[in-house]
N, C-alpha and C positions, 0 to 999 in steps of 0.2 A: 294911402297905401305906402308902407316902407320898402324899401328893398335893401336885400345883403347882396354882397359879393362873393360869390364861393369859386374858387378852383378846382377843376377838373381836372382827369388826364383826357387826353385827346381822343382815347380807346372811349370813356365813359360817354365823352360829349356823342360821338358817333354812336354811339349805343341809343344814347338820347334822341338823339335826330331820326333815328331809323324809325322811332315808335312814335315820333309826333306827326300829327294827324295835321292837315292843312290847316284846320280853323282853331286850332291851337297852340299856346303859348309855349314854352319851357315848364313855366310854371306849372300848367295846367298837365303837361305831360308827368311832372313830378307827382304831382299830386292823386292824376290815376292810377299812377306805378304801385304806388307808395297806400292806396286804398286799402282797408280791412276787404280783405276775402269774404264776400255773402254768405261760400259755404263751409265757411268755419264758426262751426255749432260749438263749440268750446265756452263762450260768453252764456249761453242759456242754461248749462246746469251748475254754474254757481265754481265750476272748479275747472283748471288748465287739465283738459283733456284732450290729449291726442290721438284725434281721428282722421288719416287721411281719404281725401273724396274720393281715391281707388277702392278703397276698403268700403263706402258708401254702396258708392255704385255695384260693389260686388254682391253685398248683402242684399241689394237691389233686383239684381240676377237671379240668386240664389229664391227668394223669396218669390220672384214669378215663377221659376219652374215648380216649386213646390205648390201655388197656387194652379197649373196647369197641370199636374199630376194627378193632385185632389178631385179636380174636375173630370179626368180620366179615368177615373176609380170610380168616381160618384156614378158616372154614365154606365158603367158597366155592371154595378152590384145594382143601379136601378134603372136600367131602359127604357125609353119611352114606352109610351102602353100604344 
């Protein structure tokens, strides 16, 4: 394994330290930081599309109340027998 030597400001290094976990390294901290976002759907349709996971999760909302609507409608034009 090689290693570099990189400079920091002190601001950064303590940003760093805040977010490492006990059983890991600098490295390893970098490395999580620095990971692709799971929910970034952008790679799946072939083209940089931006979609933020507010905007997900809202269509997400939006799409249950209208599924619990449906169902409120459905109960009342057919009632149980």
């Amino acid at each position: 394994m090689t290693t570099k030597t990189i400079s920091i400001r002190d601001e950064a290094y303590d940003r760093l330290a805040a977010r490492k976990r006990e059983d890991e390294s600098f490295t390893d901290v970098v490395l999580r930081l620095t990971a692709e976002d799971p929910r970034d759907f952008s790679g799946l349709v072939g083209a940089d599309v931006e979609v933020s996971w507010k905007a997900v999760e809202s269509a997400r909302e939006r799409s249950a109340a209208d599924e619990r609507r449906e169902a409120l409608l459905e109960e009342r034009v057919q009632p149980d027998e």
